[in-house]
TORLUMKOL-979851 format. One record per residue (C-alpha): x, y, z; residue in one letter; residue number from 1. Coordinates in steps of 0.25 Angstrom, whole numbers, plus 5000, padded with zeros to 4 digits. Example, Ala and Ser with C-alpha at 12.3 -4.5 7.8 and 13.67 -1.06 7.14 Angstrom:
<sites>
<<5049; 4982; 5031>; "A"; 1> <<5055; 4996; 5029>; "S"; 2> 
</sites>
This chain:
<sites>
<<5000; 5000; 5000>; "X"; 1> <<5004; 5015; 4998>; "X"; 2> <<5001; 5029; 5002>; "X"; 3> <<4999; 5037; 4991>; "X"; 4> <<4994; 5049; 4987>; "X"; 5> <<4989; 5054; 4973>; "X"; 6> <<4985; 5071; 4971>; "X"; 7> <<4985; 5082; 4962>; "X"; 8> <<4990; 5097; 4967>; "X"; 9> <<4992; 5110; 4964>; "X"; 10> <<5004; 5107; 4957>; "X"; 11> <<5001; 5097; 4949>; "X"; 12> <<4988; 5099; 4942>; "X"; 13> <<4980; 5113; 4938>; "X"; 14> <<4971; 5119; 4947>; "X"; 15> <<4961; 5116; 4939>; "X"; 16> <<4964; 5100; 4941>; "X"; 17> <<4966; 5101; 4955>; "X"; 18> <<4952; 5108; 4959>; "X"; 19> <<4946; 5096; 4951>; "X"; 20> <<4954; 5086; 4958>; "X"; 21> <<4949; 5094; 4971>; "X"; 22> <<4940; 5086; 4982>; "X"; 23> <<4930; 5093; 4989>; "X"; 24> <<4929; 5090; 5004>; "X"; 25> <<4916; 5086; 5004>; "X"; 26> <<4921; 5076; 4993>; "X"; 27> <<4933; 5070; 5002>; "X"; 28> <<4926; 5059; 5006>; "X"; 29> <<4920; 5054; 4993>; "X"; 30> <<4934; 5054; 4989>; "X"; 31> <<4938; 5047; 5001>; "X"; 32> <<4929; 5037; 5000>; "X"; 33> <<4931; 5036; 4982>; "X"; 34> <<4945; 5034; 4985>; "X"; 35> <<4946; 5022; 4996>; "X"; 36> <<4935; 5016; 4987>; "X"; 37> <<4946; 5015; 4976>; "X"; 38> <<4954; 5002; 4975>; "X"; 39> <<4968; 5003; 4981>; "X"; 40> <<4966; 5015; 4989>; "X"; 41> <<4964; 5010; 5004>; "X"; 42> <<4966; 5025; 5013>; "X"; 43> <<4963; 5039; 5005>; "X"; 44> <<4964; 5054; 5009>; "X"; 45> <<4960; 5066; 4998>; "X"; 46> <<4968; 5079; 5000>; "X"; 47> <<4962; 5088; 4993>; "X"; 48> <<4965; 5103; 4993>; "X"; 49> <<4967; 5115; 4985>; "X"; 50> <<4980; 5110; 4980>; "X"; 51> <<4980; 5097; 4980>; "X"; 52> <<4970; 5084; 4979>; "X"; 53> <<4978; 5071; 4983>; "X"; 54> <<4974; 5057; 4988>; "X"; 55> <<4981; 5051; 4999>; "X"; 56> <<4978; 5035; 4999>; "X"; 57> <<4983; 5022; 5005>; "X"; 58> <<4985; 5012; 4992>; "X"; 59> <<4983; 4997; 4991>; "X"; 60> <<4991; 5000; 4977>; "X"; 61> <<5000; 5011; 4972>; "X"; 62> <<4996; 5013; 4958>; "X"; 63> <<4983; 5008; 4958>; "X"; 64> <<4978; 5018; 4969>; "X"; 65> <<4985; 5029; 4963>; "X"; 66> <<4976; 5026; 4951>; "X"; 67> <<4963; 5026; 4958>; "X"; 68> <<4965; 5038; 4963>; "X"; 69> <<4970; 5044; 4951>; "X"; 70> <<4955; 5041; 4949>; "X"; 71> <<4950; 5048; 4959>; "X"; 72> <<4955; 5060; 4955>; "X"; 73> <<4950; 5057; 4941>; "X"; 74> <<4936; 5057; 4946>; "X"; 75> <<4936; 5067; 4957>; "X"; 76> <<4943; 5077; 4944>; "X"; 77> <<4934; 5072; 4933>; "X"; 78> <<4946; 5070; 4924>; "X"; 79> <<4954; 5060; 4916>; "X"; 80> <<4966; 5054; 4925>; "X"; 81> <<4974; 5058; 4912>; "X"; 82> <<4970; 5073; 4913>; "X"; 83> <<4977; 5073; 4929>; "X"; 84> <<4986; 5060; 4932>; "X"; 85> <<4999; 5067; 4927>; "X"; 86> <<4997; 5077; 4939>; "X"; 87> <<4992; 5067; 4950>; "X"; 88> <<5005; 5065; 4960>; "X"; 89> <<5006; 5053; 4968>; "X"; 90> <<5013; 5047; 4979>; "X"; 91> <<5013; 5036; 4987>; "X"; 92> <<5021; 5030; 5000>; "X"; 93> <<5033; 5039; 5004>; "X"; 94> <<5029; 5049; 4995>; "X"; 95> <<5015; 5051; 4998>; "X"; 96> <<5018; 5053; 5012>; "X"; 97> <<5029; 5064; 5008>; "X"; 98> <<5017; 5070; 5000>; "X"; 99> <<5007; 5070; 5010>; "X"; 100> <<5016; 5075; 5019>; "X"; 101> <<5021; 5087; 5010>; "X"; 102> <<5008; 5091; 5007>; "X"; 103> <<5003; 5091; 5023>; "X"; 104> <<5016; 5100; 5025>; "X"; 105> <<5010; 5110; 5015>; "X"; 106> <<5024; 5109; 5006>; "X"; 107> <<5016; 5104; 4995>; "X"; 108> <<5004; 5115; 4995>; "X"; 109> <<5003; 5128; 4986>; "X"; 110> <<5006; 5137; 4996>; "X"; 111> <<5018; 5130; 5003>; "X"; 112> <<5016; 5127; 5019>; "X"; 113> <<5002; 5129; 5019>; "X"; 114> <<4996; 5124; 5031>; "X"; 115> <<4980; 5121; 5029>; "X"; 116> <<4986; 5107; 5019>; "X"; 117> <<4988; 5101; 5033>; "X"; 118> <<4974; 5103; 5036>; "X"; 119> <<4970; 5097; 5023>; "X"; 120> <<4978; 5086; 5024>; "X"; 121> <<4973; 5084; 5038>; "X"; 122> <<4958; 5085; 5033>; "X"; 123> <<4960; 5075; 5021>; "X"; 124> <<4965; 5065; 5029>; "X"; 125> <<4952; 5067; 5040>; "X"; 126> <<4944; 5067; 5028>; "X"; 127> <<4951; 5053; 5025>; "X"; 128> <<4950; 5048; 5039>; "X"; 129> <<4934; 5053; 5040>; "X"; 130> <<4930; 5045; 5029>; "X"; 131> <<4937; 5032; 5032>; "X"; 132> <<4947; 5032; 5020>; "X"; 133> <<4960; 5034; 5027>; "X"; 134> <<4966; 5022; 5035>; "X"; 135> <<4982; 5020; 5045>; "X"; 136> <<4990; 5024; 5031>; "X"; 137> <<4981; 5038; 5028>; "X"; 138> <<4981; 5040; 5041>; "X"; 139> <<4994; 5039; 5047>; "X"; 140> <<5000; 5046; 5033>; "X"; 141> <<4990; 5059; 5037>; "X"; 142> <<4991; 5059; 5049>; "X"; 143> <<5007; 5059; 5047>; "X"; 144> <<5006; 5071; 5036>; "X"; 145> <<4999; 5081; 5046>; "X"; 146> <<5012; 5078; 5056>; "X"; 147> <<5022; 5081; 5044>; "X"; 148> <<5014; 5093; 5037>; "X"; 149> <<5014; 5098; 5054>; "X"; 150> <<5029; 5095; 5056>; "X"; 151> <<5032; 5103; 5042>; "X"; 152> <<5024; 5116; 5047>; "X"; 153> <<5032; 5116; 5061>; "X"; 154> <<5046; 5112; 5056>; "X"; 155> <<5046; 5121; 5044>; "X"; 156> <<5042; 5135; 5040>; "X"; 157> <<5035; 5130; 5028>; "X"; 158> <<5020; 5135; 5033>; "X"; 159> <<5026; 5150; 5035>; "X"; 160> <<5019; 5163; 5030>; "X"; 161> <<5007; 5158; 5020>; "X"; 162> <<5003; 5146; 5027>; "X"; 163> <<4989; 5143; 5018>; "X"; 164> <<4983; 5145; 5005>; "X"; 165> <<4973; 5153; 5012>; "X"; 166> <<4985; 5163; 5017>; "X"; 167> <<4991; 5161; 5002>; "X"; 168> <<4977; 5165; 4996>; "X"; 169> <<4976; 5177; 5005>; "X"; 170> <<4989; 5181; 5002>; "X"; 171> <<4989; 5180; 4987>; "X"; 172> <<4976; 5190; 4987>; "X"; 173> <<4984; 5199; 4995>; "X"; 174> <<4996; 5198; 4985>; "X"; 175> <<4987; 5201; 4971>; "X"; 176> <<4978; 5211; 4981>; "X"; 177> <<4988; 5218; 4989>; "X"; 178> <<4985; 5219; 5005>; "X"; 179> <<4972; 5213; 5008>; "X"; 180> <<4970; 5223; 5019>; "X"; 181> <<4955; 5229; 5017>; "X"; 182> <<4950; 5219; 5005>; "X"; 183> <<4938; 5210; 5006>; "X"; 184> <<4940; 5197; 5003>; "X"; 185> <<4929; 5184; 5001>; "X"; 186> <<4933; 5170; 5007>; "X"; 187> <<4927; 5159; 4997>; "X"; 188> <<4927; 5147; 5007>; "X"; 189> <<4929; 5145; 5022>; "X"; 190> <<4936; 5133; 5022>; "X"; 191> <<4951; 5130; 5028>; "X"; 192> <<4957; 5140; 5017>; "X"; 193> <<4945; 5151; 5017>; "X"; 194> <<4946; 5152; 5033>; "X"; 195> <<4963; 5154; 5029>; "X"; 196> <<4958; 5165; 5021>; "X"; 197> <<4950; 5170; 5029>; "X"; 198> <<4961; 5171; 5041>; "X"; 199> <<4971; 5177; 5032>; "X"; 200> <<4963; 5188; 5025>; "X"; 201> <<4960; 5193; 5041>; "X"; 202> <<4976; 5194; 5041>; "X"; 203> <<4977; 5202; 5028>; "X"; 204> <<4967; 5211; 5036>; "X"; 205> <<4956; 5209; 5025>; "X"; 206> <<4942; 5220; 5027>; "X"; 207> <<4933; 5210; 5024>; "X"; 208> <<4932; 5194; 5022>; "X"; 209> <<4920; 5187; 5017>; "X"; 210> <<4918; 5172; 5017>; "X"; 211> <<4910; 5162; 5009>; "X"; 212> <<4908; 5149; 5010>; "X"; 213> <<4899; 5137; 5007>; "X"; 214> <<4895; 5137; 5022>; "X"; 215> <<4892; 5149; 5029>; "X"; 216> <<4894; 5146; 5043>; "X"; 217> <<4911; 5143; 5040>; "X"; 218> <<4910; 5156; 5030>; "X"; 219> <<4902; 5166; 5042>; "X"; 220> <<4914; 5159; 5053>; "X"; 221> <<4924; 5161; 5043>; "X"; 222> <<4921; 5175; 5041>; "X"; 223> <<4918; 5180; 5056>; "X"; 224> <<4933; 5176; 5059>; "X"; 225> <<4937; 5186; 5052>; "X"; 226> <<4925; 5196; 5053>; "X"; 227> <<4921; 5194; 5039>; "X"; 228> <<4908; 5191; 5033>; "X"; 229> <<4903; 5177; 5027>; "X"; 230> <<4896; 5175; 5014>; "X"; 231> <<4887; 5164; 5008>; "X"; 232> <<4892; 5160; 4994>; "X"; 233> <<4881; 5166; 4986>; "X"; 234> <<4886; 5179; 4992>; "X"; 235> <<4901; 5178; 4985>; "X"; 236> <<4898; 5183; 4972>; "X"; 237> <<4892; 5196; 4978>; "X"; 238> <<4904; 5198; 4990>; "X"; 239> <<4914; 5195; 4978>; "X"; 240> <<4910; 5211; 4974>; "X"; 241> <<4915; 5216; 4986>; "X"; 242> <<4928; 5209; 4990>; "X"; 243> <<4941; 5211; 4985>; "X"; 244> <<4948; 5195; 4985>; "X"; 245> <<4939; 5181; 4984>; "X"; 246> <<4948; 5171; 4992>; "X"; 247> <<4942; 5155; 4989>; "X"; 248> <<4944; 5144; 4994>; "X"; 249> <<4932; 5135; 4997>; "X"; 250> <<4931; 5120; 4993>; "X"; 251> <<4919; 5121; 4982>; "X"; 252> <<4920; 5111; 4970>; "X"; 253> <<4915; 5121; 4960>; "X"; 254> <<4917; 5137; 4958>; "X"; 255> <<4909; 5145; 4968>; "X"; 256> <<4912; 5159; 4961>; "X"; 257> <<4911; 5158; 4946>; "X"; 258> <<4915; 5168; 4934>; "X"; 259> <<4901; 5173; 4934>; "X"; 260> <<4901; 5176; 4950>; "X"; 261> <<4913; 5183; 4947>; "X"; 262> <<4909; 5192; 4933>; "X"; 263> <<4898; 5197; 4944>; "X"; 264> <<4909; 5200; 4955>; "X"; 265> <<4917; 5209; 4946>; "X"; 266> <<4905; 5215; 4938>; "X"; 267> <<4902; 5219; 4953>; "X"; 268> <<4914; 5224; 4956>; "X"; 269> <<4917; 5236; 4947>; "X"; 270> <<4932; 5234; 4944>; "X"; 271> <<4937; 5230; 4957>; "X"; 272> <<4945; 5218; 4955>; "X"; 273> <<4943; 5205; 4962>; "X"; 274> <<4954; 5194; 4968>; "X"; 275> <<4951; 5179; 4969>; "X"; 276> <<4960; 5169; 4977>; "X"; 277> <<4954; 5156; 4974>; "X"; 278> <<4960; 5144; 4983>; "X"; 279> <<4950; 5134; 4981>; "X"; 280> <<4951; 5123; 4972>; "X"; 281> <<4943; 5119; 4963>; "X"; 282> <<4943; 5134; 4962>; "X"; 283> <<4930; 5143; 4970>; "X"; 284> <<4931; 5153; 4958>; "X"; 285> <<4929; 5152; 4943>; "X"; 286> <<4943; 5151; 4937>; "X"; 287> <<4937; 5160; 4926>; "X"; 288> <<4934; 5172; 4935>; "X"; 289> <<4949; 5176; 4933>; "X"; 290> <<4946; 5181; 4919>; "X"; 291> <<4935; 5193; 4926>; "X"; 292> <<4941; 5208; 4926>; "X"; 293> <<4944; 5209; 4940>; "X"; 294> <<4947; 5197; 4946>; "X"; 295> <<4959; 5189; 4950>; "X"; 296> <<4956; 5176; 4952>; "X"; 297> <<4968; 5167; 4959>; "X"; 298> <<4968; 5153; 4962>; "X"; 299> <<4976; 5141; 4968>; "X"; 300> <<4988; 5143; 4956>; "X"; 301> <<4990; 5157; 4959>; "X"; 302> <<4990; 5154; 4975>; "X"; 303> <<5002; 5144; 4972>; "X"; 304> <<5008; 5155; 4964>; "X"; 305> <<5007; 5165; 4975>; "X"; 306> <<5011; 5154; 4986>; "X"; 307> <<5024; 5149; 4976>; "X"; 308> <<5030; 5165; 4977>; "X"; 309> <<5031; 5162; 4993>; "X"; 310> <<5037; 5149; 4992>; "X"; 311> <<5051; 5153; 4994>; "X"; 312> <<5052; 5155; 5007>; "X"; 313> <<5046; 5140; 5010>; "X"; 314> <<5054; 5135; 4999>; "X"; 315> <<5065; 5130; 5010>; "X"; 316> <<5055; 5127; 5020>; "X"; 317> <<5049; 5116; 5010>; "X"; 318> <<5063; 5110; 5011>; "X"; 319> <<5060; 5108; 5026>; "X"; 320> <<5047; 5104; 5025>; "X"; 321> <<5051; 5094; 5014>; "X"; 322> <<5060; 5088; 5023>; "X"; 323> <<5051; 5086; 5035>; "X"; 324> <<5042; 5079; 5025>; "X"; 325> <<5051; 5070; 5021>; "X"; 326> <<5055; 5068; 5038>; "X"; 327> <<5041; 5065; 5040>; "X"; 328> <<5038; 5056; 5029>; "X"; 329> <<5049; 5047; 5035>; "X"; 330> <<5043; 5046; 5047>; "X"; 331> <<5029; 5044; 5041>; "X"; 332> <<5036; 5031; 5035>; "X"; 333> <<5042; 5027; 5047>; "X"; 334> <<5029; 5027; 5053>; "X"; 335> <<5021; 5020; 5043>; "X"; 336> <<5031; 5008; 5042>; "X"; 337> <<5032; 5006; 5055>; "X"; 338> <<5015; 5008; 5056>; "X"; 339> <<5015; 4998; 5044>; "X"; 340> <<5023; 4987; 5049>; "X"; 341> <<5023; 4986; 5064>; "X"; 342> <<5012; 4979; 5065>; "X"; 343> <<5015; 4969; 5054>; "X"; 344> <<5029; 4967; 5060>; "X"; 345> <<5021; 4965; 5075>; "X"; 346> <<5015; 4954; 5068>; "X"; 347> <<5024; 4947; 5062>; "X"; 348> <<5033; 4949; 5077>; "X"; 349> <<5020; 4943; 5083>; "X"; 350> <<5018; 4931; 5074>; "X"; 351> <<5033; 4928; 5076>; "X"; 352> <<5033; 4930; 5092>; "X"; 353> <<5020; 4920; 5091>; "X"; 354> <<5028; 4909; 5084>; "X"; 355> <<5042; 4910; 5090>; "X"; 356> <<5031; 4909; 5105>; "X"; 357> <<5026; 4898; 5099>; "X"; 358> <<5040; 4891; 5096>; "X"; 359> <<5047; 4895; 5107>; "X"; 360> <<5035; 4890; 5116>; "X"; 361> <<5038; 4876; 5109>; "X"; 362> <<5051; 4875; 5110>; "X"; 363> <<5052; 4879; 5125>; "X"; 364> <<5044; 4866; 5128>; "X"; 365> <<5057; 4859; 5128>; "X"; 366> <<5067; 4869; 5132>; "X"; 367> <<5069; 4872; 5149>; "X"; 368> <<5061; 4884; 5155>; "X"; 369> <<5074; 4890; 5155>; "X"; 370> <<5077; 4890; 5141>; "X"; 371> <<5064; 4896; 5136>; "X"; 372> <<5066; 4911; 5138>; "X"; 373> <<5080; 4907; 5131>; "X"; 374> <<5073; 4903; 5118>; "X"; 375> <<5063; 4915; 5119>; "X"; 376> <<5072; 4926; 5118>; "X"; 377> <<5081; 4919; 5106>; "X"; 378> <<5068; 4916; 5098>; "X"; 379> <<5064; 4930; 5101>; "X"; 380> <<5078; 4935; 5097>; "X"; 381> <<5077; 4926; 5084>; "X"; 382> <<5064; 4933; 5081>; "X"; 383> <<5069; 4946; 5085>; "X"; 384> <<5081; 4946; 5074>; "X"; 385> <<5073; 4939; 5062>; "X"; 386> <<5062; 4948; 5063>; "X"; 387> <<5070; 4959; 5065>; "X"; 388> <<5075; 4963; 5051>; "X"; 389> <<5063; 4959; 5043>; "X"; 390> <<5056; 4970; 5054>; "X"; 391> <<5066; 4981; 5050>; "X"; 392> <<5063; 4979; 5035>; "X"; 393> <<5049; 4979; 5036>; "X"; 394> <<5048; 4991; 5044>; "X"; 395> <<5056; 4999; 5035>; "X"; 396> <<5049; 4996; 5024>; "X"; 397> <<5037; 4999; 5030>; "X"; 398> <<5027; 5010; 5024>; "X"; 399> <<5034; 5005; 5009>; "X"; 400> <<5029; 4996; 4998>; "X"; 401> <<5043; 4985; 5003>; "X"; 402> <<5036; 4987; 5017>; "X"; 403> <<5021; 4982; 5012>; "X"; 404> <<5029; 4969; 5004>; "X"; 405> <<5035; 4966; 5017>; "X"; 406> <<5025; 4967; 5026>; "X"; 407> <<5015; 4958; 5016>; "X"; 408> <<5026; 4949; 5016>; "X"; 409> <<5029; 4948; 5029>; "X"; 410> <<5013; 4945; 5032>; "X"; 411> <<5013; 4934; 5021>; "X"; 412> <<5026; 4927; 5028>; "X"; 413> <<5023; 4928; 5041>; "X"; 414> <<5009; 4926; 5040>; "X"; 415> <<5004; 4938; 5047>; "X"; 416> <<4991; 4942; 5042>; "X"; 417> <<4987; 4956; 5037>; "X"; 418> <<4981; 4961; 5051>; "X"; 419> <<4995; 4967; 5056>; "X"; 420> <<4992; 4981; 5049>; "X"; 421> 
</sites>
């Protein structure tokens, strides 16, 4: 069996790929549940964010399972595997753990050393868990991922200055804006990413916020933290007169503001120029407002493009952070080997002990009482030396494909069942 891990992200596929390849959160666990069903996939979790959609799965078989999920995101796109598979990555074992881990320590996002991934990673793996469709491997791999995207925030300065792509779309509307001291501003979408917005736009010392969201108690709370104002959606066209910067970021499967919302906007605006950031993908905004006289309309390409001209001064600390990975992958092994083959190996100790107790009780029949204790200890030293290289090898090879053929090997000579794992 492997780990493995098969996705598309924002540097390997278009923007307009990836938002097809986006799961909703409502539709996690249909996904969940779709890919468990398929043949050689035995634990799943679906991450699935505004950069990247990848499946995390346990495998009864490399290739096979890399191809059923290579279906999954056929389905789930609408789109022929031949229009997409050059662009899937995939992983598995060593190097699916190094991903994972990479991508909880925020050195693999957009805008480098963000911290809400962790939180996402965090969530997709509950999600998993919830539905039943994560097991021991999922499980001990996640829950592993959190420590080493934790240790890589406190060890190095990889997280300093903008630490979110909430931060990194305020701050790009203050670059093409100027100060955001005294504008309005309209917050599409009161999730993880519009409360982020929300919380930086108080900094920038804002006149006004309005929020918008599917539900209205999140979007009224939202908005009294900052003493702002909620709205209900049906009201965004009309606020979008008024305001100065559109920041979106909700998780809708379809646009909520299309071209036509928008010819009214500027029509109602006389002249005064508009600035959308939209965050979400699939996109909140119609891709083709960006041709309307008066409005700039951003999205997640130009938020990497903003986010690369501050890489330099994390460049280094990715070095770092790379390393600690790498540290933390090791000990990840270490753990699953030893988590995969002590109880195989307590087995085979205890079938032996049983036999050698057997033998020796047999034996001792015709020896003085004396003698007995004599002929325990050099059976148990026999035992001890026999067992012991075999023991070493197997534990290092544990957690690898040379690990699974000696163990099954092991079971089929020793007769030890299927019932020590």
């Amino acid at each position: 069996m492997s780990v493995i891990v098969v996705g598309l992200n924002h540097r390997s596929v278009a923007l307009e790929v990836l938002e097809r390849m986006t799961v909703p959160r409502d539709q996690i666990p249909k996904a969940l549940a779709d890919l468990v069903s398929r043949d050689d996939v035995t634990e799943a979790v679906v991450l699935s964010t505004c950069n990247r959609t990848e499946v995390y799965a346990h495998a009864e078989r490399f290739h096979p399972a890399v191809g059923a999920i290579r279906d999954f995101f056929s389905e789930l796109g609408a789109l022929a595997p031949e229009d997409f598979a050059d662009h899937l990555y995939q992983f598995h074992d060593a190097g699916a753990v190094a991903h994972l881990f990479t991508v909880a320590a925020g050195a693999d996002s957009a805008v480098v050393g963000e911290t809400e991934i962790l939180g996402q990673v965090k969530g997709a793996w509950e999600a998993a868990a919830a539905e039943g469709a994560c097991g021991p491997v999922l499980n001990m791999l996640f829950r592993h991922a959190l420590e080493a995207g934790k240790r890589v925030r406190s060890e190095t300065s990889i997280s300093r200055h903008i630490t979110s792509l909430s931060q990194a779309a305020v701050a790009l509307a203050a670059e093409r804006l100027g100060p955001l001291e005294g504008r309005r501003v309209l917050v599409l979408g009161a999730g993880d990413t519009g409360e982020g917005m929300v919380a930086s736009l108080a900094k920038a010392g804002v006149r006004e916020v309005l929020v918008a969201n599917r539900t209205w108690e999140r979007a009224e709370a939202l908005a009294l933290q900052v003493g702002g104002r909620a709205l209900h959606l049906v009201d965004v066209p009309a606020a979008l007169a008024g305001v100065d910067v559109l920041l979106t970021s909700t998780g809708a499967s379809s646009v909520l503001v299309d071209h036509g919302d928008l010819e009214g906007v500027v029509a109602a605006r006389g002249g005064r120029p508009l600035l959308i950031v939209d965050v979400a993908v699939p996109r909140d905004v119609d891709p083709g407002a960006a041709g309307l006289d008066g409005v700039t309309l951003l999205d997640m390409d130009d938020l990497r493009a903003f986010a690369d001209q501050g890489m330099a001064e994390r460049r280094r600390e990715l070095g770092r952070a790379r390393n600690l990975v790498d540290d933390e992958v090791g000990r990840y092994r270490d753990a699953a080997a030893a988590r995969q083959v002590a109880p195989l190996v307590s087995t085979l100790r205890a079938r032996v002990d049983e036999r050698c107790a057997t033998e020796v009780e047999r034996v001792a029949r015709a020896l003085p009482d004396d003698q007995r204790p004599m002929l325990e200890a050099a059976v148990r030293a026999v035992v001890a030396k026999v067992l012991h290289e075999p023991t070493v090898r197997l534990k290092a090879a544990g957690g690898t494909p040379r690990g699974e053929r000696l163990s099954e090997a092991l079971r089929d000579l020793f007769d030890l069942g299927d019932d020590d794992g």
